[in-house]
C-alpha positions, -999 to 999 in steps of 0.1 A, spaced: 260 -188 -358 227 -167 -351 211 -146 -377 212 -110 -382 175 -103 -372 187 -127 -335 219 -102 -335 199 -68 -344 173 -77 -315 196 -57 -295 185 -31 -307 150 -37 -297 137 -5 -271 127 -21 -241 82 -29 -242 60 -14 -213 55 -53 -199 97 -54 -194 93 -19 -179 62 -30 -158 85 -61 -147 116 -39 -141 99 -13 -115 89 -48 -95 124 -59 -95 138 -25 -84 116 -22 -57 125 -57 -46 164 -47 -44 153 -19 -27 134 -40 0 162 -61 0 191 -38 7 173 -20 33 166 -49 54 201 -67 52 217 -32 58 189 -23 87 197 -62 105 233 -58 103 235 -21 120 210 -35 147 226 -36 184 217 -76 182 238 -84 148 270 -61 158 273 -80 194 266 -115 174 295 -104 150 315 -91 186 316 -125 197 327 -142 163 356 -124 162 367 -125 195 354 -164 202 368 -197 189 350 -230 188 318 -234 200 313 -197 208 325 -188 174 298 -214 157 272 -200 183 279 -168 171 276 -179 134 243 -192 139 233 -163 154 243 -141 125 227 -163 102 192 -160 119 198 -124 123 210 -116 82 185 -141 72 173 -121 39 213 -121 32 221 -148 7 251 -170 27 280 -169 4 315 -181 17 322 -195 48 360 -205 47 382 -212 79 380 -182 100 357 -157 73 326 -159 66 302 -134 41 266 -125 28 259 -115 -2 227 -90 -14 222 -63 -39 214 -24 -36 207 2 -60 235 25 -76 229 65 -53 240 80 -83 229 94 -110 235 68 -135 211 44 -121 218 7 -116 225 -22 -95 256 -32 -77 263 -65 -56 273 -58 -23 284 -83 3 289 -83 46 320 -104 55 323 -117 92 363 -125 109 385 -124 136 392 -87 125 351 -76 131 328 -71 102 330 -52 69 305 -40 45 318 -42 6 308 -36 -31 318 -60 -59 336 -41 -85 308 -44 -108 277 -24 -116 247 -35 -140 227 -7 -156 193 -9 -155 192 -10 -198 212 -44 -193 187 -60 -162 159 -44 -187 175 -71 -217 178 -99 -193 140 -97 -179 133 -86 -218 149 -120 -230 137 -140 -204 161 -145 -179 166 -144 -141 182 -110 -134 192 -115 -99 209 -149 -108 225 -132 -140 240 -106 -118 252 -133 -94 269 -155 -114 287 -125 -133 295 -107 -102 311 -136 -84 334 -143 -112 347 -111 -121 371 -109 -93 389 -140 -112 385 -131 -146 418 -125 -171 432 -90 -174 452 -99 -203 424 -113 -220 399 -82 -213 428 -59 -227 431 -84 -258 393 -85 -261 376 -58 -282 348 -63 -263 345 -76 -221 313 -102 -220 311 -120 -188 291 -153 -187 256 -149 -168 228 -178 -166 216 -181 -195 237 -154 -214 265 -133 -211 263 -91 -198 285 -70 -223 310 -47 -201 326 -11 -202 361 -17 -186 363 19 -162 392 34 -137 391 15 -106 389 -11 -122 354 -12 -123 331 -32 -151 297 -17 -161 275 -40 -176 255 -22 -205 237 -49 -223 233 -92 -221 218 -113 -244 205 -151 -248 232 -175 -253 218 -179 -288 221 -146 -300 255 -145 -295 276 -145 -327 308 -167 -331 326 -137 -327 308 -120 -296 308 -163 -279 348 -157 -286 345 -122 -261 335 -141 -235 364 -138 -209 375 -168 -190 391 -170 -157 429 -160 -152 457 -173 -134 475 -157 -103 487 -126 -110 467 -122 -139 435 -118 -125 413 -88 -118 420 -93 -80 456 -88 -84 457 -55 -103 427 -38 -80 441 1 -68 447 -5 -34 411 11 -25 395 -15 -40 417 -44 -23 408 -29 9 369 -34 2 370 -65 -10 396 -82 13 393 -61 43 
């Protein structure tokens, strides 16, 4: 059980030093998105992902190689029989300013660019950089298992927290479905009661995969 002090910390506004850290990191994303998004709309990367999908064999893993050179600042994610995918993250072109993970998945059927159906706001990367965690693996590990986690036990949770590094982000469940992370915190800060909101993993047909609007099966399995 933490104390009330460790639970109010939340609370907390965010110093100048997390700030100072925060315009770094966003910049970084920004770097980031722009030069995995620039390499795969370059003439080179749409022939190398041409010949994966139309090749087999050798060509195919010639092709793969090629791709991996060419997406180099592209974080290599799956690659599972005939599919293969990058993952790297991009700022939120809306108003209500944030991070999403994105991903570029390779196939027989050509390539596809896709968003996670996750956003973190930049208050809740502020708390992990605050707290002293590693925001890009935070958002990793939470983004990568949302696709699995339990429907019934988000709608049986009064509050969604999704387990990431050393922590867990707090989530707003939204139309879509989409999760917004609003908040995380240390692992010990966390309350009995908030370590019990913690949402594990569902079965088939219970997961948030299976109950996606058709939109949002399209962008993630397309």
């Amino acid at each position: 059980m933490t104390s009330a002090n460790s639970r109010s910390s939340d609370r907390l506004p965010i110093d100048a030093a997390t700030r100072g850290k925060m315009r770094v990191l966003l910049k970084g994303i920004d770097d980031w998105a722009q030069a995995v998004e620039r390499a795969y709309e370059d003439k080179a990367t749409q022939k190398a992902v041409g010949d994966f999908a139309l090749r087999k064999g050798k060509g195919r893993a010639r092709a793969f190689k090629r791709l991996q050179k060419l997406l180099g600042d592209a974080v290599l994610w799956m690659r599972h029989g005939d599919a293969v995918a990058w993952l790297y993250m991009r700022r939120i072109d809306r108003a209500d300013t944030g991070v999403e993970l994105c991903s570029i998945r390779v196939s027989p059927g050509g390539g596809c660019r896709f968003s996670f159906p996750v956003e973190f706001t930049e208050h809740a990367l502020a708390r992990v950089v605050q707290r002293g965690g590693n925001p890009i693996d935070a958002m990793l590990h939470a983004g990568l298992s949302v696709v699995g986690l339990s429907v019934a036990a988000i709608h049986k949770s009064e509050r969604c927290r999704i387990a990431a590094g050393d922590g867990a982000f707090a989530f707003d469940l939204l139309p879509g479905p989409l999760l917004r992370a609003s908040t995380w915190m240390r692992n010990d800060q966390l309350s009995d009661r908030q370590g019990l909101q913690i949402i594990p993993l569902g079965e088939r047909g219970d997961r948030l995969v299976d109950h996606f609007t058709d939109e949002w099966r399209r962008r993630i399995v397309a």
